[in-house]
C-alpha positions as CSV (number, residue, x, y, z in Angstrom):
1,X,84.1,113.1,221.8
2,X,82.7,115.8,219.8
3,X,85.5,116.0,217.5
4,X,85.3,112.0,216.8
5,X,81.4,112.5,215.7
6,X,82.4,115.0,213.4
7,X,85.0,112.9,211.7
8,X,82.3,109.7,211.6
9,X,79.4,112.5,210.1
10,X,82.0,113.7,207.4
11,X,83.1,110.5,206.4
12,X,79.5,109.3,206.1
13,X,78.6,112.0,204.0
14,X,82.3,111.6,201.7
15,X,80.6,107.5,201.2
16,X,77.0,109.1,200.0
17,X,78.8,111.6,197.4
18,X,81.1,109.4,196.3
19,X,78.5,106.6,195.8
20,X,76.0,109.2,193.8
21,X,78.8,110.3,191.1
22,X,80.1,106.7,190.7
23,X,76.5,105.1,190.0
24,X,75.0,105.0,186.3
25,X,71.6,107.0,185.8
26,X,68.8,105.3,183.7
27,X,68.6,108.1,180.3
28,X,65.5,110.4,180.6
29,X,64.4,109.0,177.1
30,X,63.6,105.5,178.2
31,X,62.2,106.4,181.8
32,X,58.1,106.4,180.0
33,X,58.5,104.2,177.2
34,X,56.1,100.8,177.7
35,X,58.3,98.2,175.5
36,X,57.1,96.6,172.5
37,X,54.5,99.4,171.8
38,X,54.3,100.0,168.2
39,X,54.9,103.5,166.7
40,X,51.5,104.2,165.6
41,X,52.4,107.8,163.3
42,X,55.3,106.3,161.9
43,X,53.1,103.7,160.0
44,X,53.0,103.7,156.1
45,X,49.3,104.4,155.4
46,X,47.5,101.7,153.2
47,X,46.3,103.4,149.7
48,X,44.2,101.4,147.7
49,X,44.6,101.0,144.1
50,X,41.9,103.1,141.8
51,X,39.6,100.8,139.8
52,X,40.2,101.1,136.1
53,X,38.4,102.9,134.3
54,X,35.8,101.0,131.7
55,X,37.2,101.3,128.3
56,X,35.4,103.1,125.7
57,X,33.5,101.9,123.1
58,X,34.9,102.5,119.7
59,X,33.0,105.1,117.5
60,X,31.4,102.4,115.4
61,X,30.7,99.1,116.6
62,X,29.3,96.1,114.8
63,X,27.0,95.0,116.9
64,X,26.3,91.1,114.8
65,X,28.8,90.1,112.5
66,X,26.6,87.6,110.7
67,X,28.4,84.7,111.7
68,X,27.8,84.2,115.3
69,X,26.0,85.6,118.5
70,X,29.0,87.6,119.5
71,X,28.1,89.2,122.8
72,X,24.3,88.7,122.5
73,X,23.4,86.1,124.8
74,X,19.6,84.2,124.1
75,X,17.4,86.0,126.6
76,X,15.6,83.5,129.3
77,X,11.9,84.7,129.1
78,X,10.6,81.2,129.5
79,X,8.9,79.4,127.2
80,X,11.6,81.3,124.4
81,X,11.6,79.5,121.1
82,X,14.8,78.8,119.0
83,X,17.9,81.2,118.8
84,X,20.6,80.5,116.1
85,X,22.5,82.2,112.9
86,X,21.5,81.2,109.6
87,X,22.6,82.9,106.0
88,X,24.4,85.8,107.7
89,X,21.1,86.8,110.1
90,X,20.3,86.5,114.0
91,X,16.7,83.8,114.2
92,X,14.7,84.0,116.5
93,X,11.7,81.3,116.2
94,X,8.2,82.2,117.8
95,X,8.0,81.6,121.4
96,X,5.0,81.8,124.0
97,X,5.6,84.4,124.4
98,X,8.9,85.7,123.8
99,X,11.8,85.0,122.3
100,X,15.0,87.4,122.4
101,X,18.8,88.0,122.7
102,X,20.6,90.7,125.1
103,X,23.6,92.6,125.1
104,X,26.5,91.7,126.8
105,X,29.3,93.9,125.3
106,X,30.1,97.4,126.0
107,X,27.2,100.2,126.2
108,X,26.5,103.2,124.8
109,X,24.5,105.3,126.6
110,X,23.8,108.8,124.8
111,X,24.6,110.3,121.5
112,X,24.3,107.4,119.6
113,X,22.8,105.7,116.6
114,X,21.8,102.1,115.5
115,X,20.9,100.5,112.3
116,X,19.8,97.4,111.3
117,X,17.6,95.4,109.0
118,X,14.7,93.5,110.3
119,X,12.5,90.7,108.6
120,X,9.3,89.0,110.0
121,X,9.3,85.1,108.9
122,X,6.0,84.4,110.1
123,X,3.6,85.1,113.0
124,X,1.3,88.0,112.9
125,X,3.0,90.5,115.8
126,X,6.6,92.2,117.3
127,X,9.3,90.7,115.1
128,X,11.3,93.5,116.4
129,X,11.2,94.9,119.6
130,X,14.5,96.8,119.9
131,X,15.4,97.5,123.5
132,X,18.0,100.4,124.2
133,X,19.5,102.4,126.6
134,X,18.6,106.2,127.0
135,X,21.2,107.9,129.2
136,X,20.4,106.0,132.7
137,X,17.2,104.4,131.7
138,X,15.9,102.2,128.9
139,X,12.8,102.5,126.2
140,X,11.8,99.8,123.5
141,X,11.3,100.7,119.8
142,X,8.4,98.0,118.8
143,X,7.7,97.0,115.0
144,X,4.5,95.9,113.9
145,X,3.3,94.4,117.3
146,X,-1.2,94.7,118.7
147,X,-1.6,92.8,115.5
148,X,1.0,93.4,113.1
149,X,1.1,96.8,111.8
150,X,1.4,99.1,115.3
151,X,4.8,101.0,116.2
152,X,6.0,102.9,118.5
153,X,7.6,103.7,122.1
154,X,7.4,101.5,124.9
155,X,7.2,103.5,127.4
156,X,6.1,107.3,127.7
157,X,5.4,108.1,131.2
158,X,3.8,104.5,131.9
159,X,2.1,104.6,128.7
160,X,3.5,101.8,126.1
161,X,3.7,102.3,122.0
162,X,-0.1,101.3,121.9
163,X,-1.1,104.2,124.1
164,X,1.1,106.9,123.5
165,X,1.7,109.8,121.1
166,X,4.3,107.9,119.2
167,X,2.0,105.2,118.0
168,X,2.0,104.9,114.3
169,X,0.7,102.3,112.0
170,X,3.2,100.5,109.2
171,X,2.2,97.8,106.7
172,X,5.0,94.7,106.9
173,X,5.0,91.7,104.9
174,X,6.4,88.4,105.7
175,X,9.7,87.8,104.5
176,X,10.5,91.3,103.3
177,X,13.7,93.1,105.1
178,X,13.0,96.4,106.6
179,X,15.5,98.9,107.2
180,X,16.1,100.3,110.6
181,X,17.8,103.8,112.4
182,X,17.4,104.5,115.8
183,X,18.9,107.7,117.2
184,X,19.0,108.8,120.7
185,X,20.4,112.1,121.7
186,X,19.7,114.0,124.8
187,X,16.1,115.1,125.5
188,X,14.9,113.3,122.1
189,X,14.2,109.7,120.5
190,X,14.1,109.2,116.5
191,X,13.4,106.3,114.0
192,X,13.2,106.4,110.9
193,X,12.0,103.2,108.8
194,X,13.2,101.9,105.2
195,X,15.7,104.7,105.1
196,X,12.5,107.0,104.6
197,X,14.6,110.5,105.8
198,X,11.6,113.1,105.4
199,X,9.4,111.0,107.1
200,X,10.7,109.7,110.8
201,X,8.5,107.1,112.5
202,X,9.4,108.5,115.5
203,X,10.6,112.3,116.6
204,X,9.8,112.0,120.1
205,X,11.0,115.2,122.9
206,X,11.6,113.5,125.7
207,X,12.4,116.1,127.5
208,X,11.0,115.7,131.3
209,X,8.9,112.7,130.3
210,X,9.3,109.4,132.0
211,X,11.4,106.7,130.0
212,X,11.0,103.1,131.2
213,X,10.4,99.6,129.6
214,X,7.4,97.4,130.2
215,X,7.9,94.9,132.4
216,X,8.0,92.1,129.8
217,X,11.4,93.8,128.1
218,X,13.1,94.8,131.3
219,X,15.1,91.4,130.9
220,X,16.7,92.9,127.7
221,X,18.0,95.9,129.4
222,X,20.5,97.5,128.5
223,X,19.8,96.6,125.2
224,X,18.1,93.7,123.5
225,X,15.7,92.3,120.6
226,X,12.3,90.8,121.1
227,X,9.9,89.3,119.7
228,X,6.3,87.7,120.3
229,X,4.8,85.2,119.2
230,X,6.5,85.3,115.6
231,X,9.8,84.4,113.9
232,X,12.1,87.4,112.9
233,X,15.1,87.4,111.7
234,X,18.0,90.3,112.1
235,X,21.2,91.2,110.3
236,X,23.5,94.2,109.2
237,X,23.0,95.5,112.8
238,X,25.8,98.5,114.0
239,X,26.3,101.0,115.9
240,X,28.1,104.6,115.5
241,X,28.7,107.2,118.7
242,X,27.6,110.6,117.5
243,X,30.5,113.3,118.7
């Protein structure tokens, strides 16, 4: 009896090892892995493009050409009067107040001088408020405005071109072209009128001052002509980066 248990016990255990070799094993690799989880590290990253850069303006620019507006475009103070070119010169008819144009085109921010000639047609105050940018804020150069005659900045630590150490006084007559140079470089302001070298209407250090606009020119920004209440007429106007 003994020796028939033994044969059925090592028979039985013959079945279970041959039964263990013969069946497949599932691979180690794949005993963890949840199906269709995506392979988060293996996934390109996204890079976004770099915005081009803004080109640069040329080293002179002709800001009016004398035939159309260009990249001025007619300022919306309300109330504006007439803007148009006639004879080779910008117009702009008295309005109540203002009438203007701003720049649309590229900007010049420092180092940096404009000319131009200016002409008051009729009216008795501005006929050339010239807006422009200085570095990452804006001033106004104003010609014969509080009457006719004052000029100056617009503004000196709050203080506008009637108010201010740059006020000067300048006799214009009607129909008679002035010539105008504006030159900003960093920590000063200069203008000189009728190409009068030894004698600048303006030499301003702005150096820690406040530079702003009043409120009534912060629509030319970042650079614009103004006038108010009177006709004026502009031409010959460019512009020439200083190195």
């Amino acid at each position: 009896m003994r020796i028939v248990l033994y044969l059925v016990l090592s028979l039985g255990l013959l079945i279970v090892g041959a039964c263990q070799q013969s069946c497949p094993k599932a691979p180690a690799s794949e005993a963890n892995v949840e199906p269709n989880e995506p392979d988060v590290a293996s996934s390109p990253a996204v890079v976004e493009p770099e915005p081009a850069p803004a080109p640069t303006p040329p080293t002179e620019m002709i800001l009016f050409d004398g035939k159309t507006l260009g990249n001025w475009k007619v300022t919306d103070f309300g109330g504006q009067g007439k803007v148009y070119v006639k004879d080779g010169s910008l117009i702009l008819e008295a309005g109540n107040d203002m009438t203007g144009v701003t720049w649309d085109g590229p900007v010049v921010r420092m180092n940096y001088e404009i000319t131009l000639e200016a002409m008051r047609i009729s009216g008795s105050d501005f006929f050339c408020g010239l807006t422009f940018p200085v570095d990452a804020n804006h001033c106004s150069l104003v010609l014969g405005g509080w009457g006719g005659t004052l000029c100056g900045l617009s503004n000196i630590d709050y203080y506008d071109a009637a108010n201010n150490e740059t006020t000067q006084f300048y006799s214009f007559e009607n129909g008679r072209w002035v010539h105008v140079r504006l030159r900003v470089t960093p920590g000063r302001i200069q203008a000189w009128l009728d190409k009068n070298e030894d004698e600048p209407l303006v030499d301003m250090d702005i150096s820690g001052r406040k530079i702003d606009t009043r409120i009534e020119m912060d629509l030319c920004h970042p650079m614009g002509i103004a006038t108010w209440q009177t006709s004026g007429a502009i031409r010959n106007m460019k512009l020439r980066r200083l190195e």
